[in-house]
C-alpha positions in Angstrom: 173.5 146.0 108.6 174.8 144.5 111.5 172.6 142.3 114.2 171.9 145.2 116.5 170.6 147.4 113.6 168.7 144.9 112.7 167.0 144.3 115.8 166.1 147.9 116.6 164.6 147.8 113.2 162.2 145.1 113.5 161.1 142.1 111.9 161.7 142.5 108.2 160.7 139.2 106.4 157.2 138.9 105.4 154.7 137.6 107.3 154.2 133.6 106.8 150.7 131.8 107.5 151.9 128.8 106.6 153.2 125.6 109.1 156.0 126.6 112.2 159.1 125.3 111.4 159.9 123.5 114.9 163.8 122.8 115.3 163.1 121.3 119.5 160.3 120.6 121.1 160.7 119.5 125.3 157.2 118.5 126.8 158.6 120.2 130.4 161.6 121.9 131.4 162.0 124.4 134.2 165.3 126.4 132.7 163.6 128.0 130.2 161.1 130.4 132.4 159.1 130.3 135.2 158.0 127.6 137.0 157.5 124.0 135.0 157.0 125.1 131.1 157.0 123.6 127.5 159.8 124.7 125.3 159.6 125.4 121.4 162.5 126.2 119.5 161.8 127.2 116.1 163.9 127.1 113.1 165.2 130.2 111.1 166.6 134.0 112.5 166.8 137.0 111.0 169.0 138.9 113.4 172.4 136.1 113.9 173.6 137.6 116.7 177.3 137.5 117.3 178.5 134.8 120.1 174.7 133.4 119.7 173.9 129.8 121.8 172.1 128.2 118.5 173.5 129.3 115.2 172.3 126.1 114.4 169.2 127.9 114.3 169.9 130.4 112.1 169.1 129.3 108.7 165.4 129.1 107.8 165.4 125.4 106.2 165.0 122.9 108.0 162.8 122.1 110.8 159.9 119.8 111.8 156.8 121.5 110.1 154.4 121.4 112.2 150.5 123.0 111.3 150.0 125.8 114.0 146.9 123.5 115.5 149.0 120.2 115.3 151.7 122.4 117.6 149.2 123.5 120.0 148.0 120.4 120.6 151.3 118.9 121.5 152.0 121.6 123.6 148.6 121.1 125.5 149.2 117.6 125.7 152.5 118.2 127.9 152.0 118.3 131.4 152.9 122.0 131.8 152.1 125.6 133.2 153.0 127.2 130.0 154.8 127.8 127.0 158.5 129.1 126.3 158.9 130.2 122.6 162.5 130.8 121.7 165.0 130.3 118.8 165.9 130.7 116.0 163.2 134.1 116.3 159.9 133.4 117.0 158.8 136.4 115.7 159.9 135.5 112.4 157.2 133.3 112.6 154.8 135.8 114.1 151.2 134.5 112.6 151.7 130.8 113.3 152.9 131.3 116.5 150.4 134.2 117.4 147.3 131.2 116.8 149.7 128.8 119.3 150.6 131.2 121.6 146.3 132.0 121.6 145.1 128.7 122.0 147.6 128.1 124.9 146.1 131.1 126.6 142.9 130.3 126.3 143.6 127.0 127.9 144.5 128.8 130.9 148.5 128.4 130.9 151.2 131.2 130.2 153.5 132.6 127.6 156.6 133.8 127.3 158.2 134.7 124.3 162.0 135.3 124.2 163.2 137.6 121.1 166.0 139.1 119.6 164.3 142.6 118.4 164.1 145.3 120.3 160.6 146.8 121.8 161.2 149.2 120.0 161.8 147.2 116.9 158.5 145.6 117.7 157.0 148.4 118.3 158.2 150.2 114.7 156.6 146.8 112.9 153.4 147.2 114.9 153.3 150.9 113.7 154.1 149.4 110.1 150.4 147.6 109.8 152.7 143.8 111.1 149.2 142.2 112.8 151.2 139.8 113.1 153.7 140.7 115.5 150.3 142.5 117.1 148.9 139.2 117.5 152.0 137.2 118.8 152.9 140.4 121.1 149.0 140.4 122.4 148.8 136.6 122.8 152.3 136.6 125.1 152.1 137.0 128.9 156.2 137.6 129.6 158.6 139.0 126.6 162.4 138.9 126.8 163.5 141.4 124.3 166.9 142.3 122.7 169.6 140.6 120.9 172.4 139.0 122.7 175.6 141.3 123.4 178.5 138.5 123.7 180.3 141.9 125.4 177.5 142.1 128.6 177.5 138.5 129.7 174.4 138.1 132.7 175.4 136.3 135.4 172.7 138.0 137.9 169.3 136.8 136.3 167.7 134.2 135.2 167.0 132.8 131.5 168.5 135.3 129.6 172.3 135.9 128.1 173.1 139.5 128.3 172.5 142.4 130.6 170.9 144.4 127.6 168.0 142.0 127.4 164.6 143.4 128.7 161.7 141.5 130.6 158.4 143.2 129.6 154.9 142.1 131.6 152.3 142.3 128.9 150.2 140.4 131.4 149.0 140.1 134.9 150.2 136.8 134.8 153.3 137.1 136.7 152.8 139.2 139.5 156.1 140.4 140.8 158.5 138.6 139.1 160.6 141.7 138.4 161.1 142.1 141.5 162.1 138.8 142.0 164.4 138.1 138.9 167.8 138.2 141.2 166.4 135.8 144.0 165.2 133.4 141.2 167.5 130.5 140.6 169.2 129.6 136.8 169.5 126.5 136.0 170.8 124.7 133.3 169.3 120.9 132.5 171.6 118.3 130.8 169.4 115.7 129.2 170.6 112.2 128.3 168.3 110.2 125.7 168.4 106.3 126.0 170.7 106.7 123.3 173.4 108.2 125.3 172.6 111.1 123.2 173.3 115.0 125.5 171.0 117.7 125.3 170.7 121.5 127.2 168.3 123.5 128.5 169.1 127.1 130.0 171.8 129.4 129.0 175.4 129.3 130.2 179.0 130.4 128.4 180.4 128.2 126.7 183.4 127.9 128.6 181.2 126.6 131.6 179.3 124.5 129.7 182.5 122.4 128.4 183.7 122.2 132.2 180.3 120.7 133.1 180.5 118.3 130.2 183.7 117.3 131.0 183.0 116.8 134.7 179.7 115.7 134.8 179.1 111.6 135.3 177.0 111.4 132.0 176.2 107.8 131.5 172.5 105.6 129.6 170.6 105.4 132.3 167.4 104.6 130.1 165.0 107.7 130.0 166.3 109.9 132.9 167.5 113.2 133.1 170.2 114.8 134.8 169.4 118.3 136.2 171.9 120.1 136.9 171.3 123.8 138.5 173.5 126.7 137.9 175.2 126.2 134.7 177.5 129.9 134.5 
């Protein structure tokens, strides 16, 4: 079964209660959603879709382990409108991150959840008795939904990959942000740790990404970020 059969089938792994497995955690980033936002990646992905930006993520070993109330409160600690889950697939860990994905709501600040699976997909496992994927899809207030398609490249909205990729409000939250996607601004972040150490944020190909790391002026400059807009 290839990745886009598997995503229009939904989430097939059995439902784990236990810890997140966290591969990245950024306090505040403002390339991975609207406005300024926490970012989770989490470790382990069902789908692997072809061309994907973290096949590093792929594998389910691996991680920081992180209880589900140890990961909210790091998240609520960050100076933040909301929270970003992406991946890896977040709804492969559906019931831990349904009860982070809660408590962030209830502290007033937004969710969006980025996923390889269909609606559809999501819908079938919901069908299926997956409470679950009921509770992580309940506790999110924006959903990108659909595997990446290396073969329909978007370079016309934000956040997302490919042109297949669906934004679903299952909030109020965002008021008119479809209509807005086109005027919004991408933007890619290149971080630099004391260390000298390069990290990204946002999505671009890979082709631009090499040209900005070759071009860019990347020096230590202690605990400072670059931010660099754009990134395709």
């Amino acid at each position: 079964m290839d990745a886009y059969s598997i995503s229009e089938a939904g989430p097939v792994r059995p439902p784990v209660t236990g810890p997140v497995a966290v591969a990245r955690f950024v306090a505040t980033t403002r390339a991975e959603g609207p406005g300024t936002r926490t970012a989770v990646w989490v470790q382990g992905c069902a789908i692997r879709c072809p061309g994907c930006f973290n096949p590093q993520l792929w594998g389910f070993r691996g991680g920081d382990l992180l209880a589900p109330a140890d990961l909210l409160a790091r998240v609520l600690a960050a100076d933040s409108e909301g929270l970003t889950l992406l991946g890896g697939e977040p709804f492969d860990q559906a019931a831990a991150l349904a009860e982070v994905a809660a408590g962030v709501r209830d502290a007033g600040r937004s969710v969006m959840t980025f996923t390889g699976y269909t609606t559809a997909g999501l819908r079938r496992a919901v069908d299926g008795g997956r409470t679950d994927v009921a509770a992580l899809l309940a506790a999110t207030d924006l959903l990108v939904a659909g595997p990446f398609r290396a073969d329909l490249v978007d370079t016309g909205r934000p956040w997302v990959g490919s042109t297949n990729q669906e934004f679903v409000l299952l909030s109020d939250r965002f008021p008119g942000l479809l209509d807005e996607l086109r005027r919004t601004p991408d933007r890619v972040e290149v971080l630099v740790d004391p260390a000298g150490r390069v990290s990204v944020n946002g999505w671009a190909e890979l082709d631009a990404l090499d040209d900005l790391l070759a071009t860019a002026q990347l020096r230590r400059a202690g605990p400072a970020a670059g931010v660099v807009p754009g990134g395709r």
